[in-house]
Backbone as a chain_set.jsonl record, in Angstrom:
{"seq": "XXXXXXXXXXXXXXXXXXXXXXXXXXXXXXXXXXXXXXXXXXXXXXXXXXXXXXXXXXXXXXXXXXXXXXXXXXXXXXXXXXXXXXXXXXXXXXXXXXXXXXXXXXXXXXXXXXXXXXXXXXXXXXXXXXXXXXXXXXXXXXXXXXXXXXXXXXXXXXXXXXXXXXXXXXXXXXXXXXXXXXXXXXXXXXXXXXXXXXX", "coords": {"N": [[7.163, -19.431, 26.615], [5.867, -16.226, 26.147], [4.919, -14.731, 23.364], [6.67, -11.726, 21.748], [4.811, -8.872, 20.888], [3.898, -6.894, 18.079], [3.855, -3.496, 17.134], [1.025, -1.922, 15.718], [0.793, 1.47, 13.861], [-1.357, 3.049, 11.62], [-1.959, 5.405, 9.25], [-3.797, 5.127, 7.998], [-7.077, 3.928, 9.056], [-8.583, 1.867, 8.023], [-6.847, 0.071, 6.574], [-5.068, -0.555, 8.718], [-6.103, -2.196, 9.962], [-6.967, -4.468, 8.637], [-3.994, -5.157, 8.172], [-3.61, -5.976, 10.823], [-5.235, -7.761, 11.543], [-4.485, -9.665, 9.64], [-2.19, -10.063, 10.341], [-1.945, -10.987, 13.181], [-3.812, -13.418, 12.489], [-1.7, -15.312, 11.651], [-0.127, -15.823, 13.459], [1.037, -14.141, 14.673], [1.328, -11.706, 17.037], [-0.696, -8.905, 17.1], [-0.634, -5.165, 17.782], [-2.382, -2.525, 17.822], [-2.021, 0.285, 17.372], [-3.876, 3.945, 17.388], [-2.653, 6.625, 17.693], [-0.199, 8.668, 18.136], [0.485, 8.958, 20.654], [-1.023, 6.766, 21.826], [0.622, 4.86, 20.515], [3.565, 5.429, 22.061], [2.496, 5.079, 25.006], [1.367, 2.6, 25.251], [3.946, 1.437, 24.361], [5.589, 1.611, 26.742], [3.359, 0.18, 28.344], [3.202, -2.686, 27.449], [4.479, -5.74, 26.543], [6.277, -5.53, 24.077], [8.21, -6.161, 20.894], [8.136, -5.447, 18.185], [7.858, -2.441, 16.321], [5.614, -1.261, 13.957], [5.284, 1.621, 12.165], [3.42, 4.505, 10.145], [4.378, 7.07, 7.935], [2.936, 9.196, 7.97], [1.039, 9.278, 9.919], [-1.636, 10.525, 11.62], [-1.457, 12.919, 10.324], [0.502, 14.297, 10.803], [4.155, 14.121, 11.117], [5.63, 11.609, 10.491], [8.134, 10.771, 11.103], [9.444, 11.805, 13.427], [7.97, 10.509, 15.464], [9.165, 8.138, 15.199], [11.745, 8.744, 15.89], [11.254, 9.21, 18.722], [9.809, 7.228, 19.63], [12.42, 5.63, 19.048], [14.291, 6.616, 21.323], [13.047, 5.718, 23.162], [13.044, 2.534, 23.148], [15.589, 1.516, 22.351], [16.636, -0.545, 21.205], [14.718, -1.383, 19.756], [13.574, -2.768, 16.593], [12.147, -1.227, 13.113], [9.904, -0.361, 11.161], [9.045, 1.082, 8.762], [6.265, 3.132, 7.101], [4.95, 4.317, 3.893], [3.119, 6.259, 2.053], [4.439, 8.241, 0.268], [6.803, 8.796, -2.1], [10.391, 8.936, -2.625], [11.714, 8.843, -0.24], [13.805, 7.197, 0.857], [16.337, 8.142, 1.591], [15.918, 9.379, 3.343], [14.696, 7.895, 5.153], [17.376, 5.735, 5.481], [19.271, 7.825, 6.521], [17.9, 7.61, 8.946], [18.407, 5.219, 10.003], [16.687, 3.101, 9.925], [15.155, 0.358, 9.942], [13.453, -1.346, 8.293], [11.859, 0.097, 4.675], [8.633, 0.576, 3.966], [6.914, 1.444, 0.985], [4.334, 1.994, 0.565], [0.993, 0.958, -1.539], [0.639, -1.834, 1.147], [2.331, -4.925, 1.195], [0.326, -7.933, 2.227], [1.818, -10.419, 2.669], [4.218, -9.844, 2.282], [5.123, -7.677, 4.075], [4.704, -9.805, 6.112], [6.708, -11.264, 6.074], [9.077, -9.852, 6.508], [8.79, -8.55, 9.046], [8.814, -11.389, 10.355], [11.488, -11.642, 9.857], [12.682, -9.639, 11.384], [11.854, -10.336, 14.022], [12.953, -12.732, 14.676], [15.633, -11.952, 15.012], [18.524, -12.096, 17.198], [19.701, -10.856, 20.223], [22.78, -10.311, 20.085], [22.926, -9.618, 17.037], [20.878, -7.836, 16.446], [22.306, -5.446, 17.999], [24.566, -4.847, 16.265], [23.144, -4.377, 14.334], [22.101, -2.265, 15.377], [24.368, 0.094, 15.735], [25.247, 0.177, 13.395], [25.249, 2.546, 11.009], [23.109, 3.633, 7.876], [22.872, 2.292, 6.179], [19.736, 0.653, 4.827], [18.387, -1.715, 5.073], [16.179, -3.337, 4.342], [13.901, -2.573, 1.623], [10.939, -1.706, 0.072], [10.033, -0.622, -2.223], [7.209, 0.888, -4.041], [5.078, -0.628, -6.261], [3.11, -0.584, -9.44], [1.158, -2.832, -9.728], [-1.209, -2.423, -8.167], [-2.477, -0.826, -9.135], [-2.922, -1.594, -11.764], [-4.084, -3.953, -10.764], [-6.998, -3.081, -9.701], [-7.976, -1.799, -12.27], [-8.445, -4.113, -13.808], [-10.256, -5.271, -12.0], [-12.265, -3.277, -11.831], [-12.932, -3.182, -14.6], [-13.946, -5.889, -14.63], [-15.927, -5.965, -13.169], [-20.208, -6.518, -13.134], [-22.306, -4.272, -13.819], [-24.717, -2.78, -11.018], [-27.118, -2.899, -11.35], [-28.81, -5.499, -13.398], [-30.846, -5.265, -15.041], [-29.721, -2.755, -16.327], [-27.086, -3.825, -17.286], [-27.722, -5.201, -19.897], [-29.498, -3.226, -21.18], [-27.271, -1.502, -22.025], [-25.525, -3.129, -23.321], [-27.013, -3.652, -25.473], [-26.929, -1.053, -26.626], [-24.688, 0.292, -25.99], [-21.773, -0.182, -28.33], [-19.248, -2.779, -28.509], [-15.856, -2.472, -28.11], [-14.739, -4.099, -29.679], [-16.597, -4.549, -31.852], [-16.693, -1.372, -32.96], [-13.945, -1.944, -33.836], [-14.316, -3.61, -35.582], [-15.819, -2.523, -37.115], [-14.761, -0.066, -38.614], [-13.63, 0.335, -40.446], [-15.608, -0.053, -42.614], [-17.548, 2.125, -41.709], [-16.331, 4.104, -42.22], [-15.633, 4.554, -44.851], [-18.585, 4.668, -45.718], [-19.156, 6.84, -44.817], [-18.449, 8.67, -46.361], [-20.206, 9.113, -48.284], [-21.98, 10.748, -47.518], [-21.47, 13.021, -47.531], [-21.99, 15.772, -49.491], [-21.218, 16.389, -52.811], [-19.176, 18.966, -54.594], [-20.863, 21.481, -55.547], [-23.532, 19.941, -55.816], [-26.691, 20.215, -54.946], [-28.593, 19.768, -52.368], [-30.838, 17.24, -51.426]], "CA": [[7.496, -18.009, 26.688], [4.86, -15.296, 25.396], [5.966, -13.438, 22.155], [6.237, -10.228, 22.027], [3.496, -8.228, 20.028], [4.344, -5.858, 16.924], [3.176, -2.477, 17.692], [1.541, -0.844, 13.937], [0.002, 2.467, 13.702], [-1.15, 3.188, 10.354], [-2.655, 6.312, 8.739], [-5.048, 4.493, 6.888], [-7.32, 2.777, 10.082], [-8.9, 0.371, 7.399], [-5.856, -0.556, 6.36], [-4.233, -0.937, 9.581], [-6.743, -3.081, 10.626], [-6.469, -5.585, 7.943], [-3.167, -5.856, 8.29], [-3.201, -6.323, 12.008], [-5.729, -9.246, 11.313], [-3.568, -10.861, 8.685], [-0.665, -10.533, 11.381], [-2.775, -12.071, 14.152], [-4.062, -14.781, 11.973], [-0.605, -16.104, 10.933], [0.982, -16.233, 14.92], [2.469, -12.822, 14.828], [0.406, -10.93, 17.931], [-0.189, -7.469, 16.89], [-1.311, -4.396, 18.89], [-2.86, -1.508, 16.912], [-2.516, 2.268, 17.735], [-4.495, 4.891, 16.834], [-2.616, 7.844, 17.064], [1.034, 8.936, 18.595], [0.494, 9.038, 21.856], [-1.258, 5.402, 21.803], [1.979, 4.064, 20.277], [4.223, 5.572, 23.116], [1.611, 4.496, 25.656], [1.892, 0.787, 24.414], [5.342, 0.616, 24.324], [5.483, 1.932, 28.033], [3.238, -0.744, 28.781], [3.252, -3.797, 26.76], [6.067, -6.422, 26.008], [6.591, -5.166, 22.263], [9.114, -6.494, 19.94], [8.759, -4.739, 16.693], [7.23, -1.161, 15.857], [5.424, -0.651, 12.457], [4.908, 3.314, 12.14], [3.399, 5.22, 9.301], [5.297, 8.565, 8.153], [2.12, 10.032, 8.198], [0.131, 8.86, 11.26], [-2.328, 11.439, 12.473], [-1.11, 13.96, 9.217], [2.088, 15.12, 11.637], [5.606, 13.932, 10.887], [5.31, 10.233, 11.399], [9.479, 10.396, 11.463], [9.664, 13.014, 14.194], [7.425, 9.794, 16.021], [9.948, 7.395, 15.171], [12.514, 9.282, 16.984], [10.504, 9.4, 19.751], [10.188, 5.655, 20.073], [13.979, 4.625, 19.084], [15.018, 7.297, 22.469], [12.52, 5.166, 24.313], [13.383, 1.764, 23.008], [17.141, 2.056, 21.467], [16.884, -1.882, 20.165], [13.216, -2.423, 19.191], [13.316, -2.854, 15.128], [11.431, 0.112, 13.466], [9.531, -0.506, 10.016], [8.222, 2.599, 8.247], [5.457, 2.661, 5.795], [4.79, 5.55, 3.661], [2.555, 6.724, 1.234], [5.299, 8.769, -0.175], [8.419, 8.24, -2.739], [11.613, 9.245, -2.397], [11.771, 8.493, 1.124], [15.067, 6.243, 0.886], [17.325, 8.996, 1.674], [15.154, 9.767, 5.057], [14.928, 6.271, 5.976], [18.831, 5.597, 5.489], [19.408, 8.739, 7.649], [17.313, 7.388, 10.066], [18.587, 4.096, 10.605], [15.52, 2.448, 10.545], [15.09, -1.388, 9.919], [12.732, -1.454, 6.901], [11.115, 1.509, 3.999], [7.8, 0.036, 3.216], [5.956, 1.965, 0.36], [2.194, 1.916, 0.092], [0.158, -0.207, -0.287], [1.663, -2.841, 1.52], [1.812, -5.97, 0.446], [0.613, -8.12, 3.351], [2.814, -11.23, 2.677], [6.568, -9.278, 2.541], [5.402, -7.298, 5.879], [4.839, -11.058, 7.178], [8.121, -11.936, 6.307], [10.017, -8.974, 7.202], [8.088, -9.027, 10.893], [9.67, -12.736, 11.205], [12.793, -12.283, 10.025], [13.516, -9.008, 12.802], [11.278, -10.809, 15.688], [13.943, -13.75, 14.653], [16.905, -11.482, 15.219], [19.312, -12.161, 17.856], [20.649, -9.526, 20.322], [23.984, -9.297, 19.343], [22.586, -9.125, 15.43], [20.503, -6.858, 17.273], [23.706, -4.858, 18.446], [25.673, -4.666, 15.306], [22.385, -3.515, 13.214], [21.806, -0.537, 15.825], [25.603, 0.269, 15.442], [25.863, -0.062, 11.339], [23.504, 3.01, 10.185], [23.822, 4.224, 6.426], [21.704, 0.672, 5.823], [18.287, -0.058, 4.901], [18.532, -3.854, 4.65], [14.516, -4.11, 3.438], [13.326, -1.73, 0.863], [9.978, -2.935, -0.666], [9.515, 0.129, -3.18], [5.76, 0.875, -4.68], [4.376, -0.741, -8.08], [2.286, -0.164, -10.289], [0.459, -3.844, -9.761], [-2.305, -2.208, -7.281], [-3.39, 0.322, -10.183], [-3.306, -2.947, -12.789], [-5.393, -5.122, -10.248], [-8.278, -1.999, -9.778], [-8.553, -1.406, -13.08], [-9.301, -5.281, -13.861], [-11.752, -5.649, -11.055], [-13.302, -2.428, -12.15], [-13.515, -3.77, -15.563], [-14.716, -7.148, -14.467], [-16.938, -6.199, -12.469], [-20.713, -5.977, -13.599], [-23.213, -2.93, -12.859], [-25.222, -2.844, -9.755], [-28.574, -3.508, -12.159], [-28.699, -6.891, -14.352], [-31.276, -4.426, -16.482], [-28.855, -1.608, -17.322], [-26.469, -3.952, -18.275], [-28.653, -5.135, -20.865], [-29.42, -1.771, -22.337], [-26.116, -0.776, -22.515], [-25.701, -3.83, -24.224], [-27.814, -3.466, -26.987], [-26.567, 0.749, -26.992], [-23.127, 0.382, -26.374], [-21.009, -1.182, -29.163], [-17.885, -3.194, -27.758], [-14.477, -2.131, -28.716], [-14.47, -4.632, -30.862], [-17.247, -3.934, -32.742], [-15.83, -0.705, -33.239], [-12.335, -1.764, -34.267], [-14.12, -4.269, -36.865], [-16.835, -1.902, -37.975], [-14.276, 1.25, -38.261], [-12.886, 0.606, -42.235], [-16.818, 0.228, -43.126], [-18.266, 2.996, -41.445], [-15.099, 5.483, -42.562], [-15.73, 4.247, -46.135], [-19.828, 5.268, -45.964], [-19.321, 8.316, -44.373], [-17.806, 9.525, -47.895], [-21.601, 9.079, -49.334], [-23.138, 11.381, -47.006], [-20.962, 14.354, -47.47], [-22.188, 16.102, -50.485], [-19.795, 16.571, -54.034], [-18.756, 20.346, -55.1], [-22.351, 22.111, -56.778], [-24.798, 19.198, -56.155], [-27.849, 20.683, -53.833], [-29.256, 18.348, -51.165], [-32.261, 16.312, -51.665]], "C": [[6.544, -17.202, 25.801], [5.319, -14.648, 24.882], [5.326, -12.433, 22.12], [5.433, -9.673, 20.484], [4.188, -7.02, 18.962], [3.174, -5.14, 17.235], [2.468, -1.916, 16.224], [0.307, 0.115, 14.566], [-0.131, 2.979, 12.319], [-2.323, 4.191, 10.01], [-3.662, 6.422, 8.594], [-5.949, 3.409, 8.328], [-7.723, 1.206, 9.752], [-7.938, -0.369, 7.27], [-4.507, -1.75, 7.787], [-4.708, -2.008, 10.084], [-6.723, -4.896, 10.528], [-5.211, -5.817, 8.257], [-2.943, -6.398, 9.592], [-4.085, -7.834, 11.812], [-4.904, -9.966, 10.917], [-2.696, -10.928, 9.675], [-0.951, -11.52, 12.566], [-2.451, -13.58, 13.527], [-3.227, -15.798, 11.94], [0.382, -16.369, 12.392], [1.018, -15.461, 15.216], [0.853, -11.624, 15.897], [0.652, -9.674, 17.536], [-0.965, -6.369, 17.602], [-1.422, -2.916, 17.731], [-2.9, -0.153, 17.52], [-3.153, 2.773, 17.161], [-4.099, 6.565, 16.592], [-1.019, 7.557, 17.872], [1.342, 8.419, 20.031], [-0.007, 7.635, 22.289], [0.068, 4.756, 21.663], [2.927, 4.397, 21.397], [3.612, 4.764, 24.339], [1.708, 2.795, 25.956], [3.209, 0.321, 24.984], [5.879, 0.59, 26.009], [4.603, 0.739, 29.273], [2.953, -2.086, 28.631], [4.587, -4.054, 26.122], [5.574, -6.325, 24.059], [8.108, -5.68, 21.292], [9.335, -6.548, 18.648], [7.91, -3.642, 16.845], [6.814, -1.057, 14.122], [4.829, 0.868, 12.434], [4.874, 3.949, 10.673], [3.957, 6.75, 9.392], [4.509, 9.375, 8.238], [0.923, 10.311, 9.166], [-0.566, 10.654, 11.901], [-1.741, 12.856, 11.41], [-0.186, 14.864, 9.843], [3.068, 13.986, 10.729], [5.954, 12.61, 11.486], [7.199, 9.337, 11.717], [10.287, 11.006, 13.078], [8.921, 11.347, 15.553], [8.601, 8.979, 16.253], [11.395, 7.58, 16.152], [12.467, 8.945, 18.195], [11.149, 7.974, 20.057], [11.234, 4.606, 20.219], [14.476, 5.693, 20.556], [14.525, 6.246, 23.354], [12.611, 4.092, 24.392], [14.458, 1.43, 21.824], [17.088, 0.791, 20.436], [15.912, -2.346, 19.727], [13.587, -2.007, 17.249], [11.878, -1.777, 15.057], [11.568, -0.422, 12.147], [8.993, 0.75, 9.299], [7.231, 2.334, 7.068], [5.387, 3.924, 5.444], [3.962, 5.203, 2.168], [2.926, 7.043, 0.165], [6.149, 7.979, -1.193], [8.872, 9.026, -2.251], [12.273, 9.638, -0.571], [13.183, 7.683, 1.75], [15.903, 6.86, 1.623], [17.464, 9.03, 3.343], [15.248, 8.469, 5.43], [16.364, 5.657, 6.224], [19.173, 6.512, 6.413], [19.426, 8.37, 9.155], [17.51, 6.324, 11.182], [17.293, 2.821, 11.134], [15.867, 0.952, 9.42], [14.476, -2.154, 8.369], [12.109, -0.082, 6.734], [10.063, 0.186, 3.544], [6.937, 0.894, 2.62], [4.988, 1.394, 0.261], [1.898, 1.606, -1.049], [0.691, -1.276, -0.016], [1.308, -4.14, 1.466], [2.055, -7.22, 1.309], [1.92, -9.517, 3.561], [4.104, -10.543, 2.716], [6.327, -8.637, 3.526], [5.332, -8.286, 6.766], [6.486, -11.334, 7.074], [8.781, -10.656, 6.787], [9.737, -8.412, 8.555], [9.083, -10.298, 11.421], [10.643, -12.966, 11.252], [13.384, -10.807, 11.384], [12.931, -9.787, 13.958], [12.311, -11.615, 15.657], [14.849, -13.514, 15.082], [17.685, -11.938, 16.831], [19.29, -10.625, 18.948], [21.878, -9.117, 20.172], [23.76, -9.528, 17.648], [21.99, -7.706, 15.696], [21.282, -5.346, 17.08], [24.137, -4.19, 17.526], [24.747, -4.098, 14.296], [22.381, -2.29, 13.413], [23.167, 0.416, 15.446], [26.033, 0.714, 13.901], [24.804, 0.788, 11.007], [24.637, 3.092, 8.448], [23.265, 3.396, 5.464], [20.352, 1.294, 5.829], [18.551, -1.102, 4.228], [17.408, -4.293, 3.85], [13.942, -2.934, 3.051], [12.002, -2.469, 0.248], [9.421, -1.407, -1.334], [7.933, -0.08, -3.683], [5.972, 0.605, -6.585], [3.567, -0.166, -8.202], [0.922, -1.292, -10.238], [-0.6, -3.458, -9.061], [-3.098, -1.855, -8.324], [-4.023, -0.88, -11.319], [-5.167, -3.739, -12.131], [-6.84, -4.017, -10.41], [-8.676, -2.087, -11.196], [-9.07, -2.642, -13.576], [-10.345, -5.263, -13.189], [-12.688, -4.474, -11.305], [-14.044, -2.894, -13.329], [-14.315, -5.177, -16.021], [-15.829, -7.053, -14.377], [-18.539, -5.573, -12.974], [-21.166, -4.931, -12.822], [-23.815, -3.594, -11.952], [-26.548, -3.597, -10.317], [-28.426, -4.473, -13.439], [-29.684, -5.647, -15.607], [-30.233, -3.977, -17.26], [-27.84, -2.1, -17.918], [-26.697, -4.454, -19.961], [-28.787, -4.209, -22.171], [-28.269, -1.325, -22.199], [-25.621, -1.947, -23.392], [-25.432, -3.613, -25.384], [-27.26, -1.92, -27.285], [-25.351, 0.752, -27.408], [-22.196, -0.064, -27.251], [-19.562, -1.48, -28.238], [-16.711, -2.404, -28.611], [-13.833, -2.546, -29.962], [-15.568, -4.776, -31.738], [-16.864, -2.955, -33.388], [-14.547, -0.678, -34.165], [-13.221, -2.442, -35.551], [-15.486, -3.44, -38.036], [-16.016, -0.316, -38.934], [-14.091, 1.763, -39.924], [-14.949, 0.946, -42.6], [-17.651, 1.931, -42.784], [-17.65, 4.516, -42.172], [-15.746, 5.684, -44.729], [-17.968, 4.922, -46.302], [-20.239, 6.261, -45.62], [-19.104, 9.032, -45.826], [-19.087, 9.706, -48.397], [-22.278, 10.362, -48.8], [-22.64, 13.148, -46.925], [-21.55, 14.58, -49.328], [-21.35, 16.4, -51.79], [-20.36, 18.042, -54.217], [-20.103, 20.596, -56.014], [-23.026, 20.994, -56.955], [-25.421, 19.923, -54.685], [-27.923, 19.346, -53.317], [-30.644, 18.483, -51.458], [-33.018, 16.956, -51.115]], "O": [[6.462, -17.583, 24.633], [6.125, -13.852, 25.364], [4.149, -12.118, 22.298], [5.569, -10.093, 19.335], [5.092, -6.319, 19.416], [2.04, -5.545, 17.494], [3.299, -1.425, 15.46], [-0.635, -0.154, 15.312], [0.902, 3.361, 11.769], [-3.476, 3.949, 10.368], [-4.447, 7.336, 8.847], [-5.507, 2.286, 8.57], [-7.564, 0.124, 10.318], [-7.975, -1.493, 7.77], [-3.777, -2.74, 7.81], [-3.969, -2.82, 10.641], [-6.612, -5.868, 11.275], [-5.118, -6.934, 8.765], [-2.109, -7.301, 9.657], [-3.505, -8.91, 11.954], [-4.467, -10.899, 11.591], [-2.362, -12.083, 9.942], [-0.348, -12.561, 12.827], [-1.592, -14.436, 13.735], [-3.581, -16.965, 12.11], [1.434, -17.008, 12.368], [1.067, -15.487, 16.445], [-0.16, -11.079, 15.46], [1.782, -9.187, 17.519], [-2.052, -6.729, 18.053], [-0.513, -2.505, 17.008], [-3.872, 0.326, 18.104], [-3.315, 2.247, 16.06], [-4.64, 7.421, 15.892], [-0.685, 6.411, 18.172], [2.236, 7.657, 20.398], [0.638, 7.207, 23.246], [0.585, 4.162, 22.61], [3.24, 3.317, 21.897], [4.239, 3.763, 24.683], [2.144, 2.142, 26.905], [3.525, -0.632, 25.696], [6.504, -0.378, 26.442], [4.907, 0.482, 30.438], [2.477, -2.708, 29.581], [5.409, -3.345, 25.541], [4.831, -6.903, 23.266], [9.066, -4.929, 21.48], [10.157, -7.198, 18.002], [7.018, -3.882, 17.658], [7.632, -0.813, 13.235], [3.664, 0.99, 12.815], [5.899, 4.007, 9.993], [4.019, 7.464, 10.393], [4.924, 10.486, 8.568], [0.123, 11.246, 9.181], [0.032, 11.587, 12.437], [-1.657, 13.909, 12.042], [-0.071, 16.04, 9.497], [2.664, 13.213, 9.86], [6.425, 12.43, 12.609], [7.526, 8.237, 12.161], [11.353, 10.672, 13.595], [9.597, 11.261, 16.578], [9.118, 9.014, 17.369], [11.913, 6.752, 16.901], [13.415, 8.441, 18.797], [12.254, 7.614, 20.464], [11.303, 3.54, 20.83], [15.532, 5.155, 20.892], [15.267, 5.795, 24.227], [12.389, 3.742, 25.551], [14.186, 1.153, 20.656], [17.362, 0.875, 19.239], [15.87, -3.496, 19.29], [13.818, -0.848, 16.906], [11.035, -1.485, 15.905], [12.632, -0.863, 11.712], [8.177, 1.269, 10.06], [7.398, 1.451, 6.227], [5.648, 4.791, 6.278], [4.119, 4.237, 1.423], [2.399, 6.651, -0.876], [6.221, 6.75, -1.18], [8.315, 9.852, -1.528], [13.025, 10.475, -0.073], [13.473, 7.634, 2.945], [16.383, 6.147, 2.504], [18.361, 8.86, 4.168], [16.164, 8.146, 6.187], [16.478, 5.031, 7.278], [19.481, 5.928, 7.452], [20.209, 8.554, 10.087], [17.189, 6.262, 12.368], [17.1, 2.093, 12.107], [16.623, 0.767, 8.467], [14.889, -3.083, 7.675], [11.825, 0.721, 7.623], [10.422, -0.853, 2.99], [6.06, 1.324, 3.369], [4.846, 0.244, -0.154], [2.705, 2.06, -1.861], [1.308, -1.831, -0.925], [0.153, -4.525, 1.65], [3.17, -7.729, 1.43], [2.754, -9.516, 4.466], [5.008, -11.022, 3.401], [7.256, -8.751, 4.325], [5.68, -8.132, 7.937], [7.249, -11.569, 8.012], [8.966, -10.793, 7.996], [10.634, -7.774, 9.105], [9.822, -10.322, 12.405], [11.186, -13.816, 11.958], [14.332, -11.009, 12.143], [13.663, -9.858, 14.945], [12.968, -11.456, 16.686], [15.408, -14.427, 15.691], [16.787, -12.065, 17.664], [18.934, -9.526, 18.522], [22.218, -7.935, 20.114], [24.839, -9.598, 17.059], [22.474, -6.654, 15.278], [20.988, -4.427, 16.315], [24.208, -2.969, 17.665], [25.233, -3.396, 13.409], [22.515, -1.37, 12.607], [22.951, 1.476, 14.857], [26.952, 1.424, 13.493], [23.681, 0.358, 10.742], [25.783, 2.87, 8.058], [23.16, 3.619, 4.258], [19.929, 2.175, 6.576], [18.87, -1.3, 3.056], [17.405, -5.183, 2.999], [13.465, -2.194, 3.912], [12.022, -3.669, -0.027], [8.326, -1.036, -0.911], [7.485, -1.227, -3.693], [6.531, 1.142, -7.541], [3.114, 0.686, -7.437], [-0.189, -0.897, -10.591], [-1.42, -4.358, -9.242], [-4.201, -2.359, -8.535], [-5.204, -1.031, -11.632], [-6.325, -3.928, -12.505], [-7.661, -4.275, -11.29], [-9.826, -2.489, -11.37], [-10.255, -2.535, -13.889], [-11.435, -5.238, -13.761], [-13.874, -4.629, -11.013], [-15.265, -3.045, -13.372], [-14.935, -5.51, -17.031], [-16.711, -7.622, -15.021], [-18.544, -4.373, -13.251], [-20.802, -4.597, -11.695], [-23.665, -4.812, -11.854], [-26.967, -4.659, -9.858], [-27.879, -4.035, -14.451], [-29.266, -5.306, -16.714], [-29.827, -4.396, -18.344], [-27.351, -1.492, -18.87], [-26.016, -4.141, -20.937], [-28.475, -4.263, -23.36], [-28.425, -0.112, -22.338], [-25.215, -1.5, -24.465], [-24.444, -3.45, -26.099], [-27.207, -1.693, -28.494], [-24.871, 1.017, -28.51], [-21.407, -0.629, -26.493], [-18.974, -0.681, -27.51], [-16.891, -1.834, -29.687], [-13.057, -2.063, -30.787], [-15.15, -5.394, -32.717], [-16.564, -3.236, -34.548], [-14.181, 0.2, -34.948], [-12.954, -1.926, -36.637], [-15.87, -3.689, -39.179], [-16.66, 0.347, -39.747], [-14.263, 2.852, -40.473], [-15.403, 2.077, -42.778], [-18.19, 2.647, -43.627], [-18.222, 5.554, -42.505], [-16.076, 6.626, -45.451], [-18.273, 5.654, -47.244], [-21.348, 6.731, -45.874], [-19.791, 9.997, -46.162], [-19.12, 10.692, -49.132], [-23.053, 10.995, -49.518], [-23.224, 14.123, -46.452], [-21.494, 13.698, -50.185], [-20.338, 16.907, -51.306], [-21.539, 18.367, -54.078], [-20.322, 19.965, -57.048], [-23.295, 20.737, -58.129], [-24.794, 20.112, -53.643], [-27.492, 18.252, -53.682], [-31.363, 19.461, -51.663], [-34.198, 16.61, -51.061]]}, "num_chains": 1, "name": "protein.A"}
């Protein structure tokens, strides 16, 4: 039996892209939109069995979309990604399936892909039925900003020279921290005392 394909449209095209790879790669067939009207399109003519939709797809109202697609398929599972906080409220409203804040972190959208493709239809049934739920929240860290600023700080310059001369220019931090009592202490020499002229 041929499984059905997860539909994602995502704001970000780099992003979407990667993740549609990683989804590929791992079994999970995925079909990539590019804008609104792609994602309707799709679902109209491809066997689909999940929807991932950004809230901001194409810089419209990527919930106003979502709509759209639960009138046109009442039981397909509906993931949201967003950029955004405080989105919980809107997503609970909405009755949608999963809130995934940005940037998404591609292992927990694998698992939360396998466990709705897994679903049943009468689990199915009783999810569409039960709003007031969001069952899979995956809130935004802080760990993206951490990792950048390592790999920024890892990483050397573009030119093996300049790092060199910055080197030899730049003092480290810890130079600094262990030069800081000395230097504080010989600054006192170079300020002049009350009624002596300069040399």
């Amino acid at each position: 039996m041929k499984k059905k394909a997860v539909l994602l449209a995502d704001a970000d095209p780099r992003s979407g892209r990667k993740l549609a790879g990683f989804l590929s790669d791992r079994g999970v067939p995925t079909l990539l939109a590019a804008g609104s009207a792609e994602v309707l399109a799709l679902l109209r003519s491809q066997s689909i069995g999940l929807a991932v939709l950004d809230t901001n797809l194409e810089g419209r109202d990527g919930w106003g979309l979502r709509t759209r697609v639960a009138d046109l398929k009442p039981l397909l599972p509906i993931v949201m990604m967003t950029a955004a906080i405080g989105q919980l409220a809107r997503a609970t409203e909405a009755g949608v399936d999963a809130l995934v804040e940005k940037p998404v972190d591609p292992d927990t959208m694998l698992r939360i892909v396998r466990e709705l493709l897994a679903q049943s239809t009468e689990s199915r049934l009783r999810q569409v039925f039960v709003t007031g739920i969001v069952r899979r929240y995956v809130p935004q860290t802080g760990d993206h900003f951490l990792d950048a600023l390592r790999l920024r700080s890892t990483t050397p310059l573009a030119t093996p020279e300049l790092d060199e001369v910055l080197a030899r220019c730049v003092p480290s931090w810890q130079t600094i921290a262990e030069a800081g009592a000395t230097t504080l202490a010989d600054s006192s020499s170079l300020v002049p005392s009350p009624g002596s002229s300069p040399s």
